[in-house]
C-alpha positions in Angstrom: -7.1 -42.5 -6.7 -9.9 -41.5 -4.4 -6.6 -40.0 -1.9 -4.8 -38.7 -4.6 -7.2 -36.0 -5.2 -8.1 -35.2 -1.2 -5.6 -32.2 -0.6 -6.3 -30.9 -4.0 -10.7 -31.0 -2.6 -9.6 -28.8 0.5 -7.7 -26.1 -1.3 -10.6 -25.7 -3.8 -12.2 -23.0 -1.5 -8.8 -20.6 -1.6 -8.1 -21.7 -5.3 -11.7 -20.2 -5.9 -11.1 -17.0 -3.9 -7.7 -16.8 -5.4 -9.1 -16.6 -9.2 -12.3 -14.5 -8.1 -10.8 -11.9 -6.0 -6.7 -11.7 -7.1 -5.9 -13.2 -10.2 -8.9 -11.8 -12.3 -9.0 -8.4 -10.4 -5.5 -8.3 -11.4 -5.5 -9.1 -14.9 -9.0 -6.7 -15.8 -7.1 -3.7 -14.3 -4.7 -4.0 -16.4 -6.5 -4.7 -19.8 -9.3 -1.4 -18.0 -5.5 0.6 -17.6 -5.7 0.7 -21.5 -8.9 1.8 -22.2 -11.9 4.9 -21.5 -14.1 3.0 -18.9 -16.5 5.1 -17.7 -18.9 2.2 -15.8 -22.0 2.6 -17.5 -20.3 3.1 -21.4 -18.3 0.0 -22.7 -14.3 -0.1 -22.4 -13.1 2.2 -25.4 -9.4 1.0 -25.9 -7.1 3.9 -26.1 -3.5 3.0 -26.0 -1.6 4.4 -23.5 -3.3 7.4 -23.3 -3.8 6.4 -19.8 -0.4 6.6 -19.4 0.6 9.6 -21.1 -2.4 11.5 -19.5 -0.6 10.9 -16.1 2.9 13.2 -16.9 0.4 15.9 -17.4 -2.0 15.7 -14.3 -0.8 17.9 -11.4 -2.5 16.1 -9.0 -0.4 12.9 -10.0 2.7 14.5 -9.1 1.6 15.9 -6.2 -0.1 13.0 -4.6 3.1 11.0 -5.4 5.3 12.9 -3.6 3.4 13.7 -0.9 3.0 9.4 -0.4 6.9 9.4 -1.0 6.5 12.2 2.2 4.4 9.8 4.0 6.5 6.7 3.8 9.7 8.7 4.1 8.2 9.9 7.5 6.4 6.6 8.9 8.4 3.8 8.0 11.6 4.8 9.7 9.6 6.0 12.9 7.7 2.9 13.4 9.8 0.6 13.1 12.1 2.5 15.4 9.4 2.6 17.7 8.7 -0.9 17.6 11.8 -1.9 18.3 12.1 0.4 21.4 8.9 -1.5 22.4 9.6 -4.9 22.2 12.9 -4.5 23.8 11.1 -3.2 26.6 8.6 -5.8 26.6 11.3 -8.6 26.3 12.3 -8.0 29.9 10.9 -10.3 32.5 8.7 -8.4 34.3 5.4 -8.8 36.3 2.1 -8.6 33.8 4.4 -8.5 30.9 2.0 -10.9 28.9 -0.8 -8.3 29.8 1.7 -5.2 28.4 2.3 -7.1 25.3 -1.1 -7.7 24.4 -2.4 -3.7 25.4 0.2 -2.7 23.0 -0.7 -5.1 19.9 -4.4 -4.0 20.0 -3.6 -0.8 18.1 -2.4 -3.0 15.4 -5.9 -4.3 15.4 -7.9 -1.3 15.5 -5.7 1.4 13.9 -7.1 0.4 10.3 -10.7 0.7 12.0 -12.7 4.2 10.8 -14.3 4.4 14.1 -10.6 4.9 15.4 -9.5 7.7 12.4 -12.8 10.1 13.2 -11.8 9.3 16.7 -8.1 10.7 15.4 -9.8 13.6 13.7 -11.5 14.5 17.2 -8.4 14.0 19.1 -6.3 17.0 17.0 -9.5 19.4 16.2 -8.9 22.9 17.2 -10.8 22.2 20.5 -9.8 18.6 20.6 -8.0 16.6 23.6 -4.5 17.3 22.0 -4.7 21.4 21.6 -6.4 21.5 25.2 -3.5 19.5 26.6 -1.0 21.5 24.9 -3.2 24.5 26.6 -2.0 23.3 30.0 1.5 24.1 29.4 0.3 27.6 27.9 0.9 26.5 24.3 -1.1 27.9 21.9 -3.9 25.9 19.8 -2.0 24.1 16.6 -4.2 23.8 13.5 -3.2 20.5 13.1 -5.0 20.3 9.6 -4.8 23.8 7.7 -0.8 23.4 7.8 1.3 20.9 5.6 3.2 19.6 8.0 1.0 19.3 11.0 -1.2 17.7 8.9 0.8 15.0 7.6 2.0 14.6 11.2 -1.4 13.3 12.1 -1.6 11.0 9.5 1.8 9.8 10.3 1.0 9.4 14.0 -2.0 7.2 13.2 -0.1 4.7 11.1 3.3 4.6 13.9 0.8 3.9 16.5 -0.4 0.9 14.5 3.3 -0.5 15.8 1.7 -3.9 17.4 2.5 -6.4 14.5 6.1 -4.7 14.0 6.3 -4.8 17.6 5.5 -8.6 17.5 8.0 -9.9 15.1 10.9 -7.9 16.8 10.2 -9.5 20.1 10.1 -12.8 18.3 13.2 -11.9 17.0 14.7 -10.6 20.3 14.3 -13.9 21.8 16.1 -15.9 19.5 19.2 -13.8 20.5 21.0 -16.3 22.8 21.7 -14.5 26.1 25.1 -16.1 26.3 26.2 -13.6 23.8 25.4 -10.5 26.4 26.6 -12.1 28.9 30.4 -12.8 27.2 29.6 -9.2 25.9 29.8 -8.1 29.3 32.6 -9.9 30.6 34.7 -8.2 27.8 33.5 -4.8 29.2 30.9 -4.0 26.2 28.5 -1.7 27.9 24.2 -2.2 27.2 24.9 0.3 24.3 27.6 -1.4 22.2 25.5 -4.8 23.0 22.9 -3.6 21.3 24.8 -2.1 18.3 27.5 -4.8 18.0 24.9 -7.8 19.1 21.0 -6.7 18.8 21.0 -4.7 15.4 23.2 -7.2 13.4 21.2 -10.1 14.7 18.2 -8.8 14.3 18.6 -7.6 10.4 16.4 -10.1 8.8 13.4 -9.1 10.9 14.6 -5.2 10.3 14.5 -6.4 6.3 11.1 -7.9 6.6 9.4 -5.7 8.6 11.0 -2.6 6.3 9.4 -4.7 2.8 6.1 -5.1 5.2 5.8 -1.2 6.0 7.2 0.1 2.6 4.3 -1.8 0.9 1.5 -0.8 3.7 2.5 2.9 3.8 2.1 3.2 0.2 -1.5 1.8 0.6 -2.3 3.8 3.1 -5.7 5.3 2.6 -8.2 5.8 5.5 -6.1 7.8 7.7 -5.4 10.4 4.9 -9.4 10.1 3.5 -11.1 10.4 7.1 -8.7 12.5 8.8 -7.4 15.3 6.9 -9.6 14.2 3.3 -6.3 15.3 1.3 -5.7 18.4 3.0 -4.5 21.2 3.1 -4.3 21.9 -0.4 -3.8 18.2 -1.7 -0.8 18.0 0.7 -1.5 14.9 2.7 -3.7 13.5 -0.8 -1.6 10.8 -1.0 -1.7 8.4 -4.0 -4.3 5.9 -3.2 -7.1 9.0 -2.6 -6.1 9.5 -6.1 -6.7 6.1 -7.0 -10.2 6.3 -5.2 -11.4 9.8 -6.1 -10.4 8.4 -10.1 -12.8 5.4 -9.5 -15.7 6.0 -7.4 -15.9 10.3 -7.4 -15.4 10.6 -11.3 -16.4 6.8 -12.1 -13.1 6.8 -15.1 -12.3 3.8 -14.1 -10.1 2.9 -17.1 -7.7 6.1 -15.3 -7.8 4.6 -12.1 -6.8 1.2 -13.1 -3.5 2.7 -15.4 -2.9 4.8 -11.5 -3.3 1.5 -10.0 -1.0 -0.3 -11.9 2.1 2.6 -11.5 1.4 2.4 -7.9 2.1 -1.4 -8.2 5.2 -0.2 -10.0 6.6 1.9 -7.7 6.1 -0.5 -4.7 8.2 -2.8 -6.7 10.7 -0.9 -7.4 11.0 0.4 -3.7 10.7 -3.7 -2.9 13.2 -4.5 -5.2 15.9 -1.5 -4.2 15.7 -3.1 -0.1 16.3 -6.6 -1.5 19.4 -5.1 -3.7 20.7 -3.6 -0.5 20.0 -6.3 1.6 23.1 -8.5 0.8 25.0 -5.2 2.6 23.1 -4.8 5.3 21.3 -8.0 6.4 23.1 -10.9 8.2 22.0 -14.5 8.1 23.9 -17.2 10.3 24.5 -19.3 7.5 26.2 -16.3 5.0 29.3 -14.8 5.3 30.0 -11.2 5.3 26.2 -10.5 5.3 25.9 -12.1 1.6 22.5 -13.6 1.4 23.1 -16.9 0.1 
């Protein structure tokens, strides 16, 4: 009996965590979602005023589209750029190990705020970027008074973060068996129509992994937009979760932020949801025909 119980003794730790930091988390946001919660006043339960309050609020709209912006923008480009990387790295070449590792490290730090006020610094008026751009004679570009710019930098932050994309590609890249280049090539298939006829189809279930992965993170994003450009220029890079933040901890109406936090969770499933629909056109498993998920 004594053994019976043993696994159920290590797992108490993370069953503990678990319940203390998701499960009940989770389930008080959602009872706070209904209700006036200003911190130091007990929950007043209001419906779905919450709710209703949110078709009205400018800033909702705009901070949601400017996310959908954001993850339009990021997701596409670095997973592109991830891929371009690892197919690089998956050549045998001398130091590749050392390569592999210098370009996972941004992965590591990019979520650091000691690395996004190094960002702001890089693309101030006077910052490395502008004077760089000066060598060429190009004028200074106010990276953060302008929409676009602006969201650039915040987009540029999160694609250089390409290390764990980067990884699971490569992984990917070498479970391709080189037997199918190599009849590829006897056929006449050029590098190109390898890797569009070969690479790509191979590789969709890491392309449909890594897509759920960077959907959910970009929607999350938060400390690139906060530290960097703090919303700007004119709420244009004040994507949803500085919403979510300036709700809880700026105005303390907690009960708002929870309802904001629980649409957010929406609309991440929904996106999630929407890839998986597609995926039984797109992605190809070796044990499905006609790229059916089975």
């Amino acid at each position: 009996m004594e053994k019976k119980y043993t696994g159920l003794l290590y797992i108490v730790p993370w069953l503990v965590g678990l319940i203390i930091f998701t499960i009940y988390p989770f389930i008080a946001s959602f009872i706070l979602s209904f209700t006036d919660y200003k911190i130091i006043y007990q929950p007043q339960f209001i419906g779905f005023s919450n709710y209703i309050k949110m078709f009205h609020d400018q800033l909702f709209w705009t901070s949601m589209f400017a996310s959908f912006k954001y993850v339009v923008l990021t997701v596409p480009l670095k997973l592109i750029f991830a891929l371009f990387i690892a197919m690089v790295l998956n050549f045998k070449l001398k130091g590749i190990n050392f390569y592999r590792t210098a370009y996972y490290v941004p992965s590591i730090l990019g979520g650091n705020v000691a690395v996004a006020v190094l960002w702001r610094f890089l693309f101030a008026n006077n910052g490395l970027i502008n004077q760089f751009l000066g060598i060429f004679g190009i004028n200074p570009v106010p990276w953060f008074s302008s929409e676009y710019p602006a969201l650039f930098t915040i987009s540029a932050l999160r694609i250089w973060e390409f290390g764990s994309a980067m990884v699971i590609f490569l992984a990917g890249l070498k479970d391709i068996p080189q037997e199918l280049y190599e009849a590829a090539a006897v056929d006449g298939a050029t590098p190109i129509r390898s890797f569009f006829k070969i690479t790509i189809p191979l590789l969709t279930p890491i392309i449909f992994f890594n897509l759920v992965m960077q959907i959910i993170q970009a929607f999350q994003e938060f400390n690139g937009p906060y530290l960097i450009t703090g919303g700007g220029p004119l709420y244009k890079t004040y994507l949803f979760p500085l919403l979510i933040y300036d709700n809880a901890f700026k105005y303390f109406n907690m009960g708002y932020a929870s309802a904001l936090s629980w649409v957010l969770f929406i609309i991440i499933m929904i996106f999630t949801a929407l890839v998986f629909r597609s995926s039984r056109y797109w992605v190809f498993y070796s044990d499905s025909d006609e790229g059916e998920v089975k």
